[in-house]
N, C-alpha and C positions, 0 to 999 in steps of 0.2 A: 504494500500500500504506500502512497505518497506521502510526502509529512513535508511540512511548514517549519520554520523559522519562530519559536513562540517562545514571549519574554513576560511574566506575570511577577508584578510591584505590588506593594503594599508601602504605605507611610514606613514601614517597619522593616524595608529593604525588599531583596529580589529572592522570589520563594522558588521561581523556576528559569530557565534560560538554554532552551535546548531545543530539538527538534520532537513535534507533536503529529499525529497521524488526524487529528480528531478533536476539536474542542464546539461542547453543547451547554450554550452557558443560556440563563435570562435575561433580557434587555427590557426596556419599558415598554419595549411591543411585545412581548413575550420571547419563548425559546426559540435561539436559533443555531442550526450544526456553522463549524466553518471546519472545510479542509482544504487540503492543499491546489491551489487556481482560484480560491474564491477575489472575486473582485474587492476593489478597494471599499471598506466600509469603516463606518463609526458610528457607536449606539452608547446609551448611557445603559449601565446593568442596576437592574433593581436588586432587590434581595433574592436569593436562590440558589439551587444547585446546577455547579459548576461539573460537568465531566470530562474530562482531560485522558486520551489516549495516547498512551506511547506504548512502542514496541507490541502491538497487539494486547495493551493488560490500560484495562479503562480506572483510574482514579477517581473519585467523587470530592469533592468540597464541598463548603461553606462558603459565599460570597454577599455582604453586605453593601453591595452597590459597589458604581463605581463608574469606569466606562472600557470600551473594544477597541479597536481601531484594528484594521486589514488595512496595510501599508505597502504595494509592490510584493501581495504575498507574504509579507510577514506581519505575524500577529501580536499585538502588547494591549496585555491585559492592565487595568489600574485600578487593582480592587483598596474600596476602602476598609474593606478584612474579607481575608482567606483562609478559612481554615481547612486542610486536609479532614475527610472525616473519622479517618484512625486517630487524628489528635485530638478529637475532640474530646473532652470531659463534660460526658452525657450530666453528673450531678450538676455540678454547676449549671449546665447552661438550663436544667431546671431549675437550679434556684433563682437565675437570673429570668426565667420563663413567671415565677411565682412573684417577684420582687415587679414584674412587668403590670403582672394582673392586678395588682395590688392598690400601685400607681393611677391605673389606669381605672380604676374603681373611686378611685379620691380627688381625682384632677377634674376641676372643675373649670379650666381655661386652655381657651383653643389650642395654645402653642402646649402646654402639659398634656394634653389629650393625645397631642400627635405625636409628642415623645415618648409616653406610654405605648403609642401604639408601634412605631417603629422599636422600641427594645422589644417588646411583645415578637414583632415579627422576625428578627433577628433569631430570641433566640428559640423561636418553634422552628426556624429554617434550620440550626444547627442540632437541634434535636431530629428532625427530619433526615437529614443527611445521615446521619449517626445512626440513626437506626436502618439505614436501607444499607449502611454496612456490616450488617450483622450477618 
């Protein structure tokens, strides 16, 4: 199979930088695959699972937005968090799932409401991911 040139940032440095067969990420139009010839693109990513093929063996993430860009073939991801789903610690991101609900039950003003609601969606997507790794 062909594979692409694929570089994935975080604020937190570069989590990957190598050649990928396959990447199936969320954008704010929803899912989209890119592989190797796709045309030049750029999308913002919302929150979602990321899956990343290399060597014929498919990886899953966690991706809390961000954006895509297809550049001459070459793909750079800029998530603003990426978590591999092995890394994930399923406890915590329920705790952080409960501490969400919580918030989001007490917040009584737009801008808290909508922070409740994105920690909420973060961390159901990384509990999500986490368990499709089992």
């Amino acid at each position: 199979m062909s594979s692409f040139p694929l570089r994935i940032v975080t604020p937190d440095g570069s989590l990957f930088d190598g050649q990928a067969e396959a990447l199936r990420l969320r954008t704010s139009e929803g899912y989209v695959s890119l592989r190797a010839g796709h045309a030049d693109y750029i999308a913002a990513l919302d929150v979602g699972m990321v899956s990343l093929t290399r060597d014929g063996v498919t990886r899953n993430a966690a991706c809390g937005g961000g954006f895509v860009s297809v550049e001459k073939g070459a793909v750079r991801l800029v998530a603003t968090t990426f978590e591999y789903a092995d890394d994930i610690d399923v406890e915590r991101a329920e705790l952080a799932k409960a501490r969400a609900e919580e918030r989001l039950a007490q917040a009584r003003e737009d801008r808290d409401i909508t922070l409740a609601k994105a920690k909420l969606s973060r961390a159901l997507n990384r509990i999500s991911v986490a368990k499709k790794q089992d």
